[in-house]
N, C-alpha and C positions, 0 to 999 in steps of 0.2 A: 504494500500500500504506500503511496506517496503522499505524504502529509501535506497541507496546504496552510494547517494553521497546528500550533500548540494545542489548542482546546480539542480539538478533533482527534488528540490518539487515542483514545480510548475507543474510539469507533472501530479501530484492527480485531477489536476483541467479541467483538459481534460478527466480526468475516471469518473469524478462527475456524469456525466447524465446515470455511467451505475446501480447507487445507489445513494437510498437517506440516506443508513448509511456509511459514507463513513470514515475512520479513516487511517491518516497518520502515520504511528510507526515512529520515527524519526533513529532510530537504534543509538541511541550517538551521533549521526549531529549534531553540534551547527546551527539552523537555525536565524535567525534574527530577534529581533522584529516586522519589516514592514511584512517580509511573513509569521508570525504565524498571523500579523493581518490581511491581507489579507485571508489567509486561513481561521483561523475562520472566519471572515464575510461571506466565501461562506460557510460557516455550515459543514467545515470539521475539525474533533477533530484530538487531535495529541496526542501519548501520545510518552513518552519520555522513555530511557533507553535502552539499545540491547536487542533486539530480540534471545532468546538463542535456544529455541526448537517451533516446529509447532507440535499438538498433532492431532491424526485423528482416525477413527473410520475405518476399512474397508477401506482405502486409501483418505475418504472424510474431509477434513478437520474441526478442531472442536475447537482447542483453541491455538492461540499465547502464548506465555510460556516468559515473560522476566526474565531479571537476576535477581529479585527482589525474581523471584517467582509468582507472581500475573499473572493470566489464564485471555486471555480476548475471548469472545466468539467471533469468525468466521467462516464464512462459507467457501468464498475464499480471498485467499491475492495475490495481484498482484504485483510482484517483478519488481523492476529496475534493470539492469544490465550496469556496464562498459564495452566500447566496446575495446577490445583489437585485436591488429594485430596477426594472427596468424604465422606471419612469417614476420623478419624484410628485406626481400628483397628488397621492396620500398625505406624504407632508405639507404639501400646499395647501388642503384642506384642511390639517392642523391634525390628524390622526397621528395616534402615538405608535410611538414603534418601542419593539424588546430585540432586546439584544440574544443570540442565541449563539452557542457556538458555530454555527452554520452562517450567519450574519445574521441580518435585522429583517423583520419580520412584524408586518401589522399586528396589532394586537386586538383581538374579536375580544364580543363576550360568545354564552354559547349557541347563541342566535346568531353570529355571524357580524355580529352591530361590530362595528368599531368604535373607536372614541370618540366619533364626532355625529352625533344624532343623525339618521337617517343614511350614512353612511355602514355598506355594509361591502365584505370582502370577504374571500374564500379561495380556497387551491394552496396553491405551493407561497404564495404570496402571505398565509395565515399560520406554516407551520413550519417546523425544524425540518420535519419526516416527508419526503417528497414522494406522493401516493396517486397516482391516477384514480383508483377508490375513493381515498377520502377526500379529494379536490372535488368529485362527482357527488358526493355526500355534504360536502359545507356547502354547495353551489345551490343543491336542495334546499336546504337548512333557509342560508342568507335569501334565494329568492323568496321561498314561502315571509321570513321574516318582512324582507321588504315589500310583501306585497300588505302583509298585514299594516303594518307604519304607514300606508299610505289609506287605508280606511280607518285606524283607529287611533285614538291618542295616545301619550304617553303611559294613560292610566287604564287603557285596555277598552273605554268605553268607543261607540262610534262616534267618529267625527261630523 
């Protein structure tokens, strides 16, 4: 796995059972003693330095390449990614955002509302865990909500 942020190693440990070679590149992350020890004791090596090139054969992947120089054999590398807004609208209309190890991320109630009344958001935009399911399940959620908010008040009576 190629790490992209500090906060995110811990995510190797939920890919563990898809390999039992499982190697954490740290890409320059200063991680911390407690979670290199933890990770090794679940029998996941790390090795240290940025990741500069992935080399591959026919598109299949074949060797990590870091800045040192030094080839380490793989087959596949599972990358993390920060999750960015693609568009600061949200903030414009003054909706709050949480921070998550994945990045920043609207914050619902569980109606889908966001912080700014009659504002409402759902998918990958509302969560850490990026699910075609439950993007399809908050979009449920936030439309029925917003269809309610727009015939009833805040106090549930009709407008």
């Amino acid at each position: 796995m190629l790490l992209s942020s500090p906060d995110m190693a811990d995510h190797v440990l939920m890919l563990q059972n898809w390999s039992d070679d499982m190697i954490l590149f740290t890409n320059g992350h200063n991680l911390s003693d407690a979670v290199r020890a933890t990770l090794s004791a679940k029998g996941i090596s790390l090795t240290d330095g940025r990741v500069t090139a992935l080399q591959h054969t026919d598109g299949q992947l074949t060797n990590v390449i870091l800045e040192t120089g030094e080839q380490i054999s793989r087959e596949a590398l599972y990358i993390t990614a920060d999750f960015k807004l693609s568009t600061d609208i949200a903030t414009q209309l003054g909706c709050e955002t949480i921070e998550t190890p994945f990045g920043h991320h609207l914050k619902t109630d569980n109606m889908m509302q966001t912080s700014v009344a009659g504002v409402f958001a759902a998918g990958d935009i509302t969560r850490m865990w990026f699910s075609a399911n439950m993007a399809v399940g908050d979009g449920a959620i936030a439309g029925s909500a917003c269809a309610r908010s727009l015939i009833y008040d805040p106090d549930g009576l009709a407008a």
